[in-house]
C-alpha positions as CSV (number, residue, x, y, z in Angstrom):
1,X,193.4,2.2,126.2
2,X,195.0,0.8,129.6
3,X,192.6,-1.2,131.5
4,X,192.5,0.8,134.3
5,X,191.7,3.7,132.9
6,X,188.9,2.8,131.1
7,X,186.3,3.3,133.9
8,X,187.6,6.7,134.6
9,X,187.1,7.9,130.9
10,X,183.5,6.4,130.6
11,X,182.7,8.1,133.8
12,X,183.7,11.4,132.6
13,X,182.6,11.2,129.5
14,X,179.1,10.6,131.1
15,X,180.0,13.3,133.5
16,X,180.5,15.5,130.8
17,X,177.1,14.8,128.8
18,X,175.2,14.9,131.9
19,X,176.5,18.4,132.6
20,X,175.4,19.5,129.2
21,X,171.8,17.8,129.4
22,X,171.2,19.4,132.5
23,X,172.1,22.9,130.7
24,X,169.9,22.1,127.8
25,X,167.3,20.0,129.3
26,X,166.4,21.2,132.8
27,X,167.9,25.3,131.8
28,X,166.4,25.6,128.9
29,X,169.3,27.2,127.4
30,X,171.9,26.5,124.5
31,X,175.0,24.4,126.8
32,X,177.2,27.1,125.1
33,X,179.9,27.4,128.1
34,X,180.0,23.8,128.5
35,X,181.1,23.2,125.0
36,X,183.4,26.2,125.7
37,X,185.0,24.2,128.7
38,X,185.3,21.1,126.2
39,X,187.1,23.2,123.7
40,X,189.1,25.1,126.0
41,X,190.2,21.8,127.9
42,X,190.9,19.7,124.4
43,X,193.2,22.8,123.5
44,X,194.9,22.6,126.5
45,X,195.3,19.2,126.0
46,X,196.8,19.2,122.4
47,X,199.3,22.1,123.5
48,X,200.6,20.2,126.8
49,X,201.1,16.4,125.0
50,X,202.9,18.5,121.8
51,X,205.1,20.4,124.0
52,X,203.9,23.8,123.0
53,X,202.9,25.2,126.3
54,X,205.2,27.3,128.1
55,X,205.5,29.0,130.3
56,X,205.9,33.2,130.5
57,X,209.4,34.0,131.2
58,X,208.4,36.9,133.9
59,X,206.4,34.2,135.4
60,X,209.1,31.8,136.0
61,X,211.4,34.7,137.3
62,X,209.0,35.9,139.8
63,X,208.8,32.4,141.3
64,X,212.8,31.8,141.5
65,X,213.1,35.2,142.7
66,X,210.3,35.1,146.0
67,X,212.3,33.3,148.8
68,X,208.2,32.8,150.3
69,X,207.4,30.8,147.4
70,X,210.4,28.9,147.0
71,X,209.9,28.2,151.1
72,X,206.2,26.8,150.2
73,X,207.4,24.7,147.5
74,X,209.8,22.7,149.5
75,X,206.9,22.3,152.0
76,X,204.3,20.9,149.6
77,X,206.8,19.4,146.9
78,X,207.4,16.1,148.9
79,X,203.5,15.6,149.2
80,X,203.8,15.5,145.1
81,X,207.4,13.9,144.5
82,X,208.6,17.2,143.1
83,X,212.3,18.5,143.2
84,X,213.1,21.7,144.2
85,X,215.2,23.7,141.6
């Protein structure tokens, strides 16, 4: 693991175990939707680094087709280093 990142990941893994003793701990209740979050994010994860998350086709139309949108984009795509296209 990079250098750099390492304090990052031990600071949200902490984040993360704080979140769920405070559910189970100071709640009194079963962390379920934080383990859901885990789980939801780790899919997410898997699906974006294997290149098997798309997206919809309608989706991408209705954002190509909406001359607001596209106007918006250019606007906030410099702030990001995004191309317009």
């Amino acid at each position: 693991m990079n250098q750099e990142i390492k304090p990052l990941f031990i600071f949200l893994v902490t984040l993360i175990f704080a979140a769920i003793a405070q559910t189970s701990l100071l709640e009194g209740e079963f962390p379920l939707m934080d383990l859901v979050g885990i789980a939801a994010g780790h899919v997410y994860y898997v699906l974006y680094s294997t290149k098997r998350l798309w997206v919809p086709g309608f989706l991408k139309a209705a954002f190509r087709n909406n001359a607001y949108l596209q106007k918006r984009y250019e606007a906030v795509g410099a702030d990001f280093a995004m191309e317009g296209g």
